[in-house]
C-alpha positions in Angstrom: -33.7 0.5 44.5 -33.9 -3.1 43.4 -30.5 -3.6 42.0 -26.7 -3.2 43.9 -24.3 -1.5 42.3 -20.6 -1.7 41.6 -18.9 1.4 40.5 -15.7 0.7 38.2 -13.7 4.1 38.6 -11.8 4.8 35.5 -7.5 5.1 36.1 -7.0 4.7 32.2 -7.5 1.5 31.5 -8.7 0.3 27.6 -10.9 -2.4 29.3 -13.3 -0.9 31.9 -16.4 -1.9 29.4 -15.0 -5.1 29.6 -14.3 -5.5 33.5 -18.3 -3.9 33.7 -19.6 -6.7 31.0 -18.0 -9.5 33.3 -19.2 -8.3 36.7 -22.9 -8.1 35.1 -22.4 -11.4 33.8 -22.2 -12.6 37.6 -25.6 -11.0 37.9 -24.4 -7.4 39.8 -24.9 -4.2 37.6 -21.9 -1.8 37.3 -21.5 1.5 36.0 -18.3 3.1 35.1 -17.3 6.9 36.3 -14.1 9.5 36.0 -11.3 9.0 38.0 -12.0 12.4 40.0 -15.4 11.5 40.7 -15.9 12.5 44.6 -16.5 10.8 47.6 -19.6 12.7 48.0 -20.6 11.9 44.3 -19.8 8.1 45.3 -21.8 7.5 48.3 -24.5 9.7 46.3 -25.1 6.6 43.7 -28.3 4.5 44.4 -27.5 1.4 46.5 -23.3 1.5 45.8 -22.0 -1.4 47.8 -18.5 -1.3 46.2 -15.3 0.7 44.2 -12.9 -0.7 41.8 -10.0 1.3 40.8 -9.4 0.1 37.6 -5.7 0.7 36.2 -3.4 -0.9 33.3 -0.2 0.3 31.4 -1.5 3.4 30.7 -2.4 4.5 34.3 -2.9 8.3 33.9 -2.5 8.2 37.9 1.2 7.5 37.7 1.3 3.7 37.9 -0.8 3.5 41.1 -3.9 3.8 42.1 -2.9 5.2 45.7 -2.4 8.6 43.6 -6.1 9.0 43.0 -8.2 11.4 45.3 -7.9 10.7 49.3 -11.0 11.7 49.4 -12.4 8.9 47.3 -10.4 6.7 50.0 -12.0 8.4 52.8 -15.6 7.5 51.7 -16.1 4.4 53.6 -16.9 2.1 50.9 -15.2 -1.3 50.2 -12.4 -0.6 47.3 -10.4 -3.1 45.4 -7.5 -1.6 43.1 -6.8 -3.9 40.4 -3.7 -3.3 37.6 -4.9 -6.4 35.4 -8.4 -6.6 34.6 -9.4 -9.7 35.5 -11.2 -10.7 32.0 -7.9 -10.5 30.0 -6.2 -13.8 28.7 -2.8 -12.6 30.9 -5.1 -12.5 33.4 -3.4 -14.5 36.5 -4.6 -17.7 37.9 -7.6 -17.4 40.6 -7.9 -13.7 39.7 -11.9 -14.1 38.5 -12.2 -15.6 42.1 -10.6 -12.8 43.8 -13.1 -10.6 41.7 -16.1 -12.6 42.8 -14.9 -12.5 46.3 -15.0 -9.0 46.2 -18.3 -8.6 44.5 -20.1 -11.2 46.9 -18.2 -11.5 50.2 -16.9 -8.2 50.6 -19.4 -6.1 48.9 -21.7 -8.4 50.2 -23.8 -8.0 46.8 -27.0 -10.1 45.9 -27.4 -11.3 42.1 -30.1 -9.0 41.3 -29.0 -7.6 38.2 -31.7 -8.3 35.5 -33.5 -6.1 33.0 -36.8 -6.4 34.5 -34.6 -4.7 38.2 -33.6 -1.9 36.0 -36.5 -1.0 34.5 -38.0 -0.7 38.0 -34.9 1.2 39.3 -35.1 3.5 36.4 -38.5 4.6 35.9 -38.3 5.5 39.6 -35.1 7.5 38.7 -36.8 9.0 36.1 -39.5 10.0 37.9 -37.2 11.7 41.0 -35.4 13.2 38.1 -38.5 14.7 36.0 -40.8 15.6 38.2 -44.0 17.0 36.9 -42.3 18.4 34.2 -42.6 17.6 30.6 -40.0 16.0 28.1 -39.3 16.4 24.9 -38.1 13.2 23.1 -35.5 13.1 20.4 -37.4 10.2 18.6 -35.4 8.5 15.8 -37.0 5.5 15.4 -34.2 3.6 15.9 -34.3 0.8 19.0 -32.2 3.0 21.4 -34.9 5.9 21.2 -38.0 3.8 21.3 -36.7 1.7 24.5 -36.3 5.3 26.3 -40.0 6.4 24.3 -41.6 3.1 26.1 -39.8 3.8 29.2 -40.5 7.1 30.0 -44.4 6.3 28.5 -44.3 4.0 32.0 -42.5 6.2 33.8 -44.4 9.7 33.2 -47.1 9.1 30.9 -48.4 12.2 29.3 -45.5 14.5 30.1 -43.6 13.0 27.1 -43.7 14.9 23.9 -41.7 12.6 21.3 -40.7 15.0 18.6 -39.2 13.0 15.3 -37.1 15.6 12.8 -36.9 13.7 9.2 -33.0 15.7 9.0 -32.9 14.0 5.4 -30.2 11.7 5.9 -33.0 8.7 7.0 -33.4 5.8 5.7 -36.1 4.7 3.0 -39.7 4.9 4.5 -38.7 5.5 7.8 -40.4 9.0 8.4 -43.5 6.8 7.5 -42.9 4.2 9.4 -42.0 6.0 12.6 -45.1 8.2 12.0 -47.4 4.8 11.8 -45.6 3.1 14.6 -45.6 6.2 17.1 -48.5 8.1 16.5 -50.7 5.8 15.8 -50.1 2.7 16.9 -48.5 3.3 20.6 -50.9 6.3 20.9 -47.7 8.9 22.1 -48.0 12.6 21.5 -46.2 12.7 18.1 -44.4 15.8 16.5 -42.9 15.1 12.8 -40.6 17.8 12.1 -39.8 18.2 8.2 -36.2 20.0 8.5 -34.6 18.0 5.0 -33.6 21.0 3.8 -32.5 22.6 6.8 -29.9 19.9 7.2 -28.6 20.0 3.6 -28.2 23.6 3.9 -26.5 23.4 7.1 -23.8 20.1 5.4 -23.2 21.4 2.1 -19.7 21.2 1.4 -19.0 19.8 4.7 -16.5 17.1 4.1 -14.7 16.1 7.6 -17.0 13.6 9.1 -16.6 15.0 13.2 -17.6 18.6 11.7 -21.0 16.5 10.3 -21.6 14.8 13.2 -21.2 18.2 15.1 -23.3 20.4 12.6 -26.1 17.6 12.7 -26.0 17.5 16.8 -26.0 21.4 16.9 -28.6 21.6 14.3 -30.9 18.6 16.5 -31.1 20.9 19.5 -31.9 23.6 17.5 -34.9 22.2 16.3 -35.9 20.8 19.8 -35.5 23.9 21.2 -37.8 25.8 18.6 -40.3 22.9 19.2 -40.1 23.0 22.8 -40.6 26.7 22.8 -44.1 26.1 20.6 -45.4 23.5 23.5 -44.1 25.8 26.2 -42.5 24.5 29.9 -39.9 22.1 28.3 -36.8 22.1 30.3 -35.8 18.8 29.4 -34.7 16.5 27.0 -34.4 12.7 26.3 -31.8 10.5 24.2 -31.0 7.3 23.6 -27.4 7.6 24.0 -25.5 4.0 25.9 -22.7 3.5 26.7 -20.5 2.6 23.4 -22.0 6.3 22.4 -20.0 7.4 25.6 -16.7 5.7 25.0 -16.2 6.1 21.4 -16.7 10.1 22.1 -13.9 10.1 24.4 -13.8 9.6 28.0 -11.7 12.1 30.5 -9.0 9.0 30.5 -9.7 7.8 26.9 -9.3 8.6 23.6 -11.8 9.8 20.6 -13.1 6.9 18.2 -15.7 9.6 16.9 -17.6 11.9 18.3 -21.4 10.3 18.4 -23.8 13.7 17.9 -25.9 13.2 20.9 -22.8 13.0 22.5 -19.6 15.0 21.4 -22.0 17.1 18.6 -24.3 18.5 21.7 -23.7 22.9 21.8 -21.4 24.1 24.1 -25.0 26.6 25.4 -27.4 23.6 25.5 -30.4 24.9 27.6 -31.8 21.3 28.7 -31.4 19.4 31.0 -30.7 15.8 29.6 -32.5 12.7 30.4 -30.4 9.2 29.1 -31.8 6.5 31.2 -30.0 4.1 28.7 -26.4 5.5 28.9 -24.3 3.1 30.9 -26.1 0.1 28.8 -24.7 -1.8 25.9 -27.0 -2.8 22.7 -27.6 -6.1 23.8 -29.1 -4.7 26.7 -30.8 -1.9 25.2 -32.5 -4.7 22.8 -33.3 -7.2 26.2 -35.0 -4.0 27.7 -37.1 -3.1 24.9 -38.4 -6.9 25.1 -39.1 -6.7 28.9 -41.3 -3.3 27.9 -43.2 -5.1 25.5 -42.0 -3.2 22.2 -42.8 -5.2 18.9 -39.9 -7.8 18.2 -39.6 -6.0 14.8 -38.8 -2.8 16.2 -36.4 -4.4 18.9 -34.2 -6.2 17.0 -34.5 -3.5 14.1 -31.1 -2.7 12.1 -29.0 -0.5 14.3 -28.9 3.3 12.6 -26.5 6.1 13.5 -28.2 9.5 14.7 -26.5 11.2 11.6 -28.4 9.2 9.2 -27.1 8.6 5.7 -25.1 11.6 6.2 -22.1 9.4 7.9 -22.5 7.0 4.8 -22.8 9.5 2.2 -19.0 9.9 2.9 -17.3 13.5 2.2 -19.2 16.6 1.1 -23.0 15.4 0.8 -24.6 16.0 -2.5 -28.2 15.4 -2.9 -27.9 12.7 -6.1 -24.8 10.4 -4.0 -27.3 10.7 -0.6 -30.4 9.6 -2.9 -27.8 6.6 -4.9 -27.0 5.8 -0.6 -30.7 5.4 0.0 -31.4 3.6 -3.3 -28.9 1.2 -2.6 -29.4 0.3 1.0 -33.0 -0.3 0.6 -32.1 -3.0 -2.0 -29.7 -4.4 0.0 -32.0 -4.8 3.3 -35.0 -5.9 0.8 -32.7 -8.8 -0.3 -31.2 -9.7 2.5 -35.0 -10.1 3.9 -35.6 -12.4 1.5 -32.9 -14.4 1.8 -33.6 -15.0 5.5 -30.7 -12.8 6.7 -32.4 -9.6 8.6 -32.7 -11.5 11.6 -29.4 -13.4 11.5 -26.8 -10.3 10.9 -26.3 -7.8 13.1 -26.2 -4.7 11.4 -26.1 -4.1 7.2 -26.1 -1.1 4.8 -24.5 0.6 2.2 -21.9 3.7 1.8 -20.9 5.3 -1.1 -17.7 7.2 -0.9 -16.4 10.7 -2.8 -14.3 9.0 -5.6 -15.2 7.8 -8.6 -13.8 5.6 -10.9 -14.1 5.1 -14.9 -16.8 2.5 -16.3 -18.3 1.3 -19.4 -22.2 1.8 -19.6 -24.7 2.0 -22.8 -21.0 1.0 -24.8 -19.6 4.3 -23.5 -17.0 5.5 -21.0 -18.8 6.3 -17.6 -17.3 8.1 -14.2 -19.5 6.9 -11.9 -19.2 5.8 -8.0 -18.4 3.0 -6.0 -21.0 1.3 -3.7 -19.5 -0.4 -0.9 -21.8 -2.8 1.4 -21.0 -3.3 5.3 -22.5 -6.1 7.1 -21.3 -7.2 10.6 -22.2 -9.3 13.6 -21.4 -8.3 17.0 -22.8 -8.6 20.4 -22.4 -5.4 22.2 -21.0 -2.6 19.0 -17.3 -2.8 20.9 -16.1 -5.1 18.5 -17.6 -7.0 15.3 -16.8 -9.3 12.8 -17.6 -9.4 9.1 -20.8 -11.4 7.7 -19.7 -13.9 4.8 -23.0 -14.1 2.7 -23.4 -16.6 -0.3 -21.6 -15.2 -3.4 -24.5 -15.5 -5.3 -26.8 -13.6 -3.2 -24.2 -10.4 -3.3 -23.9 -11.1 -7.3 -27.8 -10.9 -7.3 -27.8 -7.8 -5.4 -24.9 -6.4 -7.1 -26.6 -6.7 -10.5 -29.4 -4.9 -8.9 -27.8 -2.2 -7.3 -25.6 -1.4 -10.7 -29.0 -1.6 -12.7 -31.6 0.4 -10.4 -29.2 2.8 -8.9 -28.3 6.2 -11.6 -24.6 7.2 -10.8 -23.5 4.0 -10.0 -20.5 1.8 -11.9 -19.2 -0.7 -8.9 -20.3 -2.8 -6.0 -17.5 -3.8 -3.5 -17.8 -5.5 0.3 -16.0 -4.6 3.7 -14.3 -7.2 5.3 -13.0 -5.9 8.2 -13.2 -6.5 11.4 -13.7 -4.0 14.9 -10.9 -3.2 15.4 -9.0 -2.0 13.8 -12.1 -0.4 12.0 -15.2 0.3 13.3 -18.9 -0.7 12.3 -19.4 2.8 10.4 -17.0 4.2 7.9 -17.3 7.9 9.2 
């Protein structure tokens, strides 16, 4: 293995991601595991040099990190217990030398943490792991899929099957787009699934956002499974879940945000076994990996797009006419904001339309008609973000539009808030 590796063992804290992001920035990778992870488990990780029990206020261990496992103790590996993360602002004097003593003197670790090192390390991971068996791709499009598609296309060639399922809830053209980009272009063995109604079926009058997520997730496998019973020999299947898809599911010491569906929505009686060589990575990453692979800049730095589609936008019980007003309206935004210069400047943008309406005048006669609300955000890693501030004119212009081209439509309005205390989607 090219890289050495730091293992941050969760005791509670609300700042492990962080503690990881600052020991990668000295150039060491980290991953982050349960607090009852085993010594066996420990010594079992490729090239582990180092353990830091990471506690804080909320230590589920009982205030010390003595209380964790003797067995993890016992393993033989350097350990550094640490109450304080040292990347807080109350972070004590010295303590991000003490951390880089660790790492370096201690641990004895070599800066060799780079995206090119983990590309290596994993598609030799993902070759121990796979075998000559085939996998079956859950291909979305979106950049976390395609950096696992063009991974595992070095890593195993011909024994990836991507399978793309158009659920519904996609965005404008994407089906085609993914079809072109996919089958055509980077030559991979393409199924296109055509499950629209399926989906809707499955969602209608669904109106609590985890049960969506959930019924979508369930609903996924089910498709992969009938596919992967057509090709014959699948036993395994790929995501492009990373890490932020991890935490805000819930960790064993940390709450729910919501649960992501190739995470908390996977069936209790899932019958593969899961590849997700991208899951301890953050989007930043993700995008820096895809780069090193060779992927189009266009696809890399592509808007980011939740597994659930429009169906976590289309907020509430999903009807057909609000999901096709979603659609409508987020293709004008992200056509505008192209031609303002924007796409490659804000994060992530796109349009929601809630279950309310409100009363309107339209054609000189009372209208009740929905709300479209636009989200735009910058962020650097999807842990936190902060609102985009574009020209007033350019959101009249595209209010105007949205108001005119959109049927069912009677308001524009524009999120401002931060993460946290929201989050990026609104569902």
């Amino acid at each position: 293995m090219k890289q050495d590796l730091i293992a941050i063992i969760d005791l509670g804290s609300e700042h492990n991601s962080s503690l990881a992001r600052k020991i990668r920035d000295m150039g060491v990778y980290t991953e982050i595991y349960p607090h009852d992870i085993s010594a066996q488990e420990l010594l079992a990780l490729p090239n582990i040099k180092g353990a830091i029990l990471n506690g804080g206020p909320n230590n589920i261990v009982g205030g010390h990190p003595v209380d964790v496992s003797s067995a993890v103790y016992r393993c033989g590996l350097p350990m550094m217990a640490i109450d304080h993360p040292c990347i807080l602002p109350t972070a004590e004097p010295g303590s991000v030398n003490v951390l880089k003593d660790f790492v370096f003197n201690v641990c004895a670790c070599e800066k060799n943490w780079c995206v090119e090192n983990f590309i290596e390390d994993q598609v030799e991971l993902l070759r121990k792991q796979i075998g000559n068996r085939k996998v079956l791709l859950a291909l979305s499009g979106g950049v976390d899929s395609s950096v696992v598609a063009a991974l595992l296309i070095r890593a195993i060639g011909k024994q990836l099957v991507c399978v793309h399922v158009n659920h519904g809830l996609l965005r404008k053209g994407e089906p085609e787009q993914v079809v072109e980009v996919f089958g055509k272009k980077l030559g991979a063995e393409l199924v296109y699934v055509d499950a629209a109604d399926r989906f809707l079926d499955k969602l209608a009058g669904v109106e609590d956002p985890e049960k969506k997520r959930k019924i979508i997730g369930a609903e996924f496998i089910r498709v992969f499974e009938e596919e992967a019973r057509k090709l014959k020999g699948i036993e395994l299947l790929a995501q492009g879940t990373i890490y932020p898809d991890i935490v805000e599911s819930g960790t064993k010491t940390g709450h729910a945000v919501k649960a992501h569906h190739n995470v908390g929505g996977l069936p209790a009686d899932l019958k593969f076994e899961l590849v997700e060589p991208l899951k301890y990575l953050f989007k930043d990453e993700v995008r820096a990996c895809g780069e090193a692979l060779g992927l189009p800049s266009d696809m890399v730095h592509r808007q980011p797009f939740p597994g659930p589609g429009l169906g976590v936008r289309c907020l509430g019980a999903i009807t057909r006419d609000r999901l096709e007003a979603v659609r409508e309206s987020d293709a004008i935004l992200r056509e505008e904001f192209e031609n303002a210069g924007l796409s490659g400047k804000v994060w992530q943008y796109f349009t929601l339309i809630p279950d309310v309406k409100s009363v309107g005048v339209r054609n000189n006669a009372r209208c009740f008609d929905w709300p479209v609300i636009i989200r735009a955000v910058n962020t650097v890693d999807a842990m936190t973000a902060t609102p985009e501030y574009p020209d007033w004119a350019l959101l009249s212009h595209i209010t105007d539009r949205i108001l005119t081209e959109v049927p069912g439509v009677n308001r524009v309005c524009y999120d401002m808030s931060p993460k946290p205390p929201a989050t990026i989607e609104w569902e």
